[in-house]
C-alpha positions in Angstrom: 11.4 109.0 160.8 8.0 107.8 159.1 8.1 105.2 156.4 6.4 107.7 153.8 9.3 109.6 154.1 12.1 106.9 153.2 9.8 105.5 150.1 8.5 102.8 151.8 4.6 101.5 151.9 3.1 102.3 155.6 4.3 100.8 158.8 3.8 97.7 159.9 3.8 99.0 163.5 2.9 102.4 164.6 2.7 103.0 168.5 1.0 106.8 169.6 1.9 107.9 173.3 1.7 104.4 174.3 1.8 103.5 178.3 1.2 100.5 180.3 0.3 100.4 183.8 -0.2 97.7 186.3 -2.5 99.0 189.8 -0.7 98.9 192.8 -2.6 96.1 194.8 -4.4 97.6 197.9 -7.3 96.1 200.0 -9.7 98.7 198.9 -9.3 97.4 194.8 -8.9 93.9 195.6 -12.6 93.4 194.9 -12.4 95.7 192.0 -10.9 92.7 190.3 -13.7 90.6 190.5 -16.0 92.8 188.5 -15.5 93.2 184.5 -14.8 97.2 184.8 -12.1 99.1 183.9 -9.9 100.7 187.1 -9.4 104.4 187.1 -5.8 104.9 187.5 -4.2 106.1 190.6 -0.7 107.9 192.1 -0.1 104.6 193.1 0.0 102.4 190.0 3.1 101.0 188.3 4.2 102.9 184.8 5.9 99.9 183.1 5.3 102.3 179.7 4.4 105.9 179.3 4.6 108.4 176.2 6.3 105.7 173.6 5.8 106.6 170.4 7.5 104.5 167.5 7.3 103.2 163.7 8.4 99.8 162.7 9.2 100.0 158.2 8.6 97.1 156.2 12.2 95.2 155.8 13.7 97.3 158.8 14.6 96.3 161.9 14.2 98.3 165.4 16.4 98.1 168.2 15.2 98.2 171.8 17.9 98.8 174.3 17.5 100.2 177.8 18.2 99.0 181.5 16.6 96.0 183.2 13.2 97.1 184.1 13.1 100.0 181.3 10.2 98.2 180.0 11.2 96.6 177.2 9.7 93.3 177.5 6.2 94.8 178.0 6.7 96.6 174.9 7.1 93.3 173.2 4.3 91.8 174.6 2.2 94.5 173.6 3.1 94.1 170.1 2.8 90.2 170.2 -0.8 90.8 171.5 -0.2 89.5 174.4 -0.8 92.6 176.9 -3.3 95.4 176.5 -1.9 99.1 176.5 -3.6 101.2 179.4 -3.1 104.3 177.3 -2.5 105.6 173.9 -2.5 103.2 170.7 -0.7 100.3 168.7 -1.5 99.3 165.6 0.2 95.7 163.8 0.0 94.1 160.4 0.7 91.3 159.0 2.0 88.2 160.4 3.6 88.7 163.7 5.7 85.7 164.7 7.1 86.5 168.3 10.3 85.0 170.0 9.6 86.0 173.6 10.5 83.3 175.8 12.3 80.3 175.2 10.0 77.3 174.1 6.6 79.4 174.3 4.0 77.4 172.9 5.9 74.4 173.0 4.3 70.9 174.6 6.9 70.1 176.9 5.5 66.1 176.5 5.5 66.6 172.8 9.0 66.1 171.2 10.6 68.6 168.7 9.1 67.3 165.5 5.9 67.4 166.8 6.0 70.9 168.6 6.9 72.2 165.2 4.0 70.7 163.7 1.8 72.0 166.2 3.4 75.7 166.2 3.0 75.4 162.2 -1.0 74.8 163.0 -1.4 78.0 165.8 0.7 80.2 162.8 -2.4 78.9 160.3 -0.3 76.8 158.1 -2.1 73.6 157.1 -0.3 70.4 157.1 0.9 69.7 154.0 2.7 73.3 153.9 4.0 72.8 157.3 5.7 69.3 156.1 7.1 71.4 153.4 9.0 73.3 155.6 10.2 70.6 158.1 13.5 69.2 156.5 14.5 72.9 156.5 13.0 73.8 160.1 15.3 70.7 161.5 17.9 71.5 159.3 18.5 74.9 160.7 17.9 73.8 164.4 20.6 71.4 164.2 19.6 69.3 167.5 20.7 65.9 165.6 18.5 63.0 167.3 16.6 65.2 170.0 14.1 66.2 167.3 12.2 63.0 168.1 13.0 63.4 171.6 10.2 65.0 174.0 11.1 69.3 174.2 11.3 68.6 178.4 14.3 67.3 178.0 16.0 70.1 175.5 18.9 72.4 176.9 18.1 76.1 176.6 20.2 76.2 173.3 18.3 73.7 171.9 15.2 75.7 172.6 16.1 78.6 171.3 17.4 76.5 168.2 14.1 75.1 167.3 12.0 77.7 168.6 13.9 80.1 166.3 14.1 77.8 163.3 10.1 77.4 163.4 9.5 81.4 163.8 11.8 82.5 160.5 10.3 79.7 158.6 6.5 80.6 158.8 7.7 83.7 156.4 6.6 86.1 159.1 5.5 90.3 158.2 7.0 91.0 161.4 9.8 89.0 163.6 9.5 89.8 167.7 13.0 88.7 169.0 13.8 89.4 172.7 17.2 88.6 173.8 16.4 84.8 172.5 20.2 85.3 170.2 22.0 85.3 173.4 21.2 81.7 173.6 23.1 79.5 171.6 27.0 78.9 170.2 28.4 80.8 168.3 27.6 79.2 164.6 23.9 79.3 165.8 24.1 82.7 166.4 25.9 83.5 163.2 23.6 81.5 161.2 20.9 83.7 163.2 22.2 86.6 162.2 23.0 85.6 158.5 18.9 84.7 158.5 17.7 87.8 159.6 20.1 89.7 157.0 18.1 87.3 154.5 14.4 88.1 156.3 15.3 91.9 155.8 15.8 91.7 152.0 12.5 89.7 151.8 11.0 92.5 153.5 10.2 90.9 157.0 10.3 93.9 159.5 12.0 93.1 162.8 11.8 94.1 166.1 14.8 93.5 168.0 15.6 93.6 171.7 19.2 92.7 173.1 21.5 94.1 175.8 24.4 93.7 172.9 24.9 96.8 171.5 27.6 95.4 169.0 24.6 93.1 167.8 21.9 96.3 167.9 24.5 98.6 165.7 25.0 95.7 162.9 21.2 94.1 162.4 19.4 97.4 163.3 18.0 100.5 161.0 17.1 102.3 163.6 16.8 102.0 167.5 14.5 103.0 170.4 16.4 103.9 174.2 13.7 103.3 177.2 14.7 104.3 180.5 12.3 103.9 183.4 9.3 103.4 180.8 9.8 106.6 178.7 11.4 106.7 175.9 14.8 108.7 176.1 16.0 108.8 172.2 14.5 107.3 168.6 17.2 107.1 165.9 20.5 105.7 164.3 21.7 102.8 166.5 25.5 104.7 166.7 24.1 107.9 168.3 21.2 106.0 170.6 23.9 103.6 171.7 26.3 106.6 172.6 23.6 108.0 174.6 23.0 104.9 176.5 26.8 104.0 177.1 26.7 107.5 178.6 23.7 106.9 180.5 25.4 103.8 182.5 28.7 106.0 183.1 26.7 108.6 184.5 24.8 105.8 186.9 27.8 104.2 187.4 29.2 107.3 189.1 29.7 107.7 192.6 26.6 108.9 194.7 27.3 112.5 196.4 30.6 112.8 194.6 30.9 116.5 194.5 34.8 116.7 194.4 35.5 113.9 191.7 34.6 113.8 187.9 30.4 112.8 187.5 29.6 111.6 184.3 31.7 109.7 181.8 35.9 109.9 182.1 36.5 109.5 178.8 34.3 110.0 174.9 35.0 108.8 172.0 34.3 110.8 169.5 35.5 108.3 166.7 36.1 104.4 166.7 36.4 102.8 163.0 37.2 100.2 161.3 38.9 100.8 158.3 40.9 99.6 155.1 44.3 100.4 153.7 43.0 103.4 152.0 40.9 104.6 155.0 37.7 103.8 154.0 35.1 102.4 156.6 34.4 98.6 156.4 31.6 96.5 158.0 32.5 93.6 156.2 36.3 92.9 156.1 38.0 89.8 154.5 39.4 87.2 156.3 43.4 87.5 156.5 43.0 91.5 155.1 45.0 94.2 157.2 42.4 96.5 158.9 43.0 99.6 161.6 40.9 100.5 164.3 41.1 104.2 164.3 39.5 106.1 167.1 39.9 109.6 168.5 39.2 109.5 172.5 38.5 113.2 174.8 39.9 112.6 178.2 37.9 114.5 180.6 40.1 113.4 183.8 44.0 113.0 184.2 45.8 110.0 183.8 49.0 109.1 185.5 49.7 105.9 184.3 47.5 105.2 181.1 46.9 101.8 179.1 45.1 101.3 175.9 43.6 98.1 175.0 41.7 96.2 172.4 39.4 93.3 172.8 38.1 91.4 169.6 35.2 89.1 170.8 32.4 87.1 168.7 28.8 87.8 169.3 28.5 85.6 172.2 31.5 87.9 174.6 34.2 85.1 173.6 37.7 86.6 173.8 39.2 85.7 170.5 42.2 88.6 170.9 43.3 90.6 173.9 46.4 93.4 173.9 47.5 96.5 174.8 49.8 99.1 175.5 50.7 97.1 178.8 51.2 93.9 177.3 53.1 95.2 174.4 55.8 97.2 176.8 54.9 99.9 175.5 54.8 103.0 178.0 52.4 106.0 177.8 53.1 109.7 179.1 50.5 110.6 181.6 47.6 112.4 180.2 45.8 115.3 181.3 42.1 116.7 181.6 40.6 118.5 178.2 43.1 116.3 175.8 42.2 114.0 173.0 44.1 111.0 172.2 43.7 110.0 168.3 44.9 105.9 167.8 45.5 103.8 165.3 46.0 100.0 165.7 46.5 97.5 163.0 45.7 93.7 162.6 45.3 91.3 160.2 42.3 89.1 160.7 43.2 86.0 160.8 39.1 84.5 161.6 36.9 82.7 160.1 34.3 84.3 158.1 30.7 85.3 160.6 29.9 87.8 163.2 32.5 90.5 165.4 32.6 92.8 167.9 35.5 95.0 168.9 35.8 97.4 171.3 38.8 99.8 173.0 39.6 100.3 176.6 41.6 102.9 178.5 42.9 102.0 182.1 45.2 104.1 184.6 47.8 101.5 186.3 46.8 102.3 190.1 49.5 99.8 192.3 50.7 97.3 190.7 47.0 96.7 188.3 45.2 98.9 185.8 41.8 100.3 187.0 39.6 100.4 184.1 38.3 104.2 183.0 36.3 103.6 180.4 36.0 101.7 177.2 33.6 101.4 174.2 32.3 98.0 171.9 30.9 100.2 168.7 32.3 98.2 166.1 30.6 95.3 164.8 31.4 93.9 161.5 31.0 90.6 159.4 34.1 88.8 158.3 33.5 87.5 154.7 35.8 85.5 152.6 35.6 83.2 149.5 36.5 80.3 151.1 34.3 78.4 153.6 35.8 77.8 156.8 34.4 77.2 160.6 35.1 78.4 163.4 36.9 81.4 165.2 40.4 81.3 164.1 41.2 80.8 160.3 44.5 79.2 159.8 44.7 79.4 156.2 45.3 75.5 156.0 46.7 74.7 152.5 45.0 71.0 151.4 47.4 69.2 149.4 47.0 65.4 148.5 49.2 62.8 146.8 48.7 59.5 145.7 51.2 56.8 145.3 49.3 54.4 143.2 48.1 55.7 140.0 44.3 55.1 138.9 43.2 51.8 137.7 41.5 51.8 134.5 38.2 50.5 133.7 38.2 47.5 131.3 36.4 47.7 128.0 34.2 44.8 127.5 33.6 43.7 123.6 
């Protein structure tokens, strides 16, 4: 979808048949290195990226999913500058502030305070604006005392904390984030997330790579599938993370199985979350009833079936496991070429941030239920008017009494 045609300005990034290759090393093009000329490309050379063709809007943000070695880090880099494209084109505007590697650009010698003012100079800030920015820039990293203590000896949370708090506050055009939110606890990463929300309505575009698809359906507008360098599907983050989850069933298959099922054993066709009236929610209330409805095609037989439902935060923690098995609650066997329509209902008792939650199917096999399939589509925000931290929200009710009454103040004169 082009920008023009959703009422925005033009892109900030627009990438034509773009491919990236690196020459395979052979004896005969070793010395081809040594002189300044371009090398003719060969059979032999490495695609890392070929035929990728994408638009990043201002205020949206792009999701980049795909399999280790799909090439999605060199697309990064190529945006950040940082790699050349062999073929094709990229254009980028505006201020591009790039979160590709934990600490890049940091002085490992220098301590935190200081790497921030020295990553405020390379974004082109001067010093005084810089200072202006450093109270929130340490607020938001939340390291305590190891501001003023050299970066060498930071954790990788605390890198990603800094080096994250510096990037959103230089007011970039366009944000480069690569896996860098999977770093962190969880209410860093919820305040990461709440912060992008707030760089979208500013208009900052994003571009947004993670291996968690919950994350990629609720922060992206849009999202790109690579798979072996090409790009397999450009669109809504629902129907390009259906297409991937089908992707890894199908590679997760048995090679040479010519008798059993290839491909996925189960689809869902629907998996919601909704209210008491029905209505799809992506940001339910803290202690409101919700059902996760979902409609799931069965595509081999069952004997022994289990349904279960995982809630996790952002970061995989388990924050509420059950199912069929756990509730004593026994299934009839299911056959090939039926759907199964379900309907589960909680109350969510969390504290307000970030969600996943996902459905699983097993078939009890022995005496222990051998997973079939499952999905994590639904990610939602918990909101509520009442701040509280955490994971689980107890609804603690505050009441103070006090046995001595005030003492008043004595009037003078």
């Amino acid at each position: 979808m082009s920008c023009d045609s959703t009422g925005s300005s033009a892109p900030l990034v627009r990438a034509v048949n773009l491919g990236k290759s690196f020459p395979a090393l052979r004896a005969s093009r070793m010395l081809r290195y040594l002189v300044p000329l371009p090398l003719k490309p060969s059979p032999e050379d490495f695609w890392a990226l070929r035929d990728v063709s994408f638009e990043v809007c201002p205020g949206k943000v792009l999701g980049v999913i795909g399999r280790n070695g799909s090439g999605k880090s060199t697309l990064m880099q190529i945006v950040a500058g940082l790699l050349a494209p062999s073929v094709g084109s990229i254009q980028v505007e505006g201020n591009v502030a790039a979160l590709l590697e934990l600490g890049a650009g940091f002085n490992p010698d220098f301590t935190g305070r200081e790497n921030v003012l020295l990553s405020g100079a390379i974004y082109g800030y001067k010093r005084h604006e810089i200072h202006e920015r450093l109270d929130r820039i340490i607020e938001f990293a939340d390291i305590g005392e190891h501001i003023d203590h050299p970066v060498k000896t930071y954790s990788s949370g605390m890198f990603a904390r800094l080096a994250f708090a510096v990037a959103i506050e230089v007011n970039p055009t366009l944000l480069l984030v690569d896996e860098i939110l999977s770093v962190g606890d969880v209410g860093f990463q919820a305040r990461c997330y709440r912060r992008i929300e707030e760089l979208k309505k500013q208009g900052t575009s994003i571009l947004f790579v993670s291996h968690d698809l919950s994350a990629v359906q609720m922060l992206c507008d849009d999202t790109l599938l690579l798979d072996r360098g090409r790009a397999v599907m450009y669109g809504t983050p629902k129907k390009v993370t259906d297409k991937y989850l089908a992707m890894m069933s199908e590679a997760a298959a048995p090679a040479g199985a010519t008798s059993e099922h290839v491909g996925p054993k189960i689809t869902f066709t629907r998996l919601a979350l909704v209210d008491e009236k029905g209505m799809e929610v992506v940001h339910p209330r803290t202690g409101g009833r919700y059902f996760v409805e979902a409609s799931i095609a069965f595509h081999v037989a069952v004997a022994q079936p289990v349904f279960s439902m995982q809630l996790k935060t952002m970061m995989g923690f388990v924050v509420y496991d059950h199912s069929t098995l756990n509730a004593n609650m026994p299934v009839r066997p299911i056959q090939a070429g039926e759907t199964v329509r379900l309907r589960v209902g909680l109350v969510l008792h969390v504290c307000p941030g970030p969600f996943r939650l996902g459905l699983g199917v097993a078939d009890i096999q022995g005496d222990l239920p051998v997973s079939i399939g499952g999905s994590e589509r639904i990610a939602f925000e918990a909101i509520s008017d009442v701040r509280a931290y955490g994971i689980a929200n107890l609804e603690a009710d505050i009441n103070l009494q006090f046995d001595n009454p005030p003492v008043e103040a004595k009037r003078h004169g």
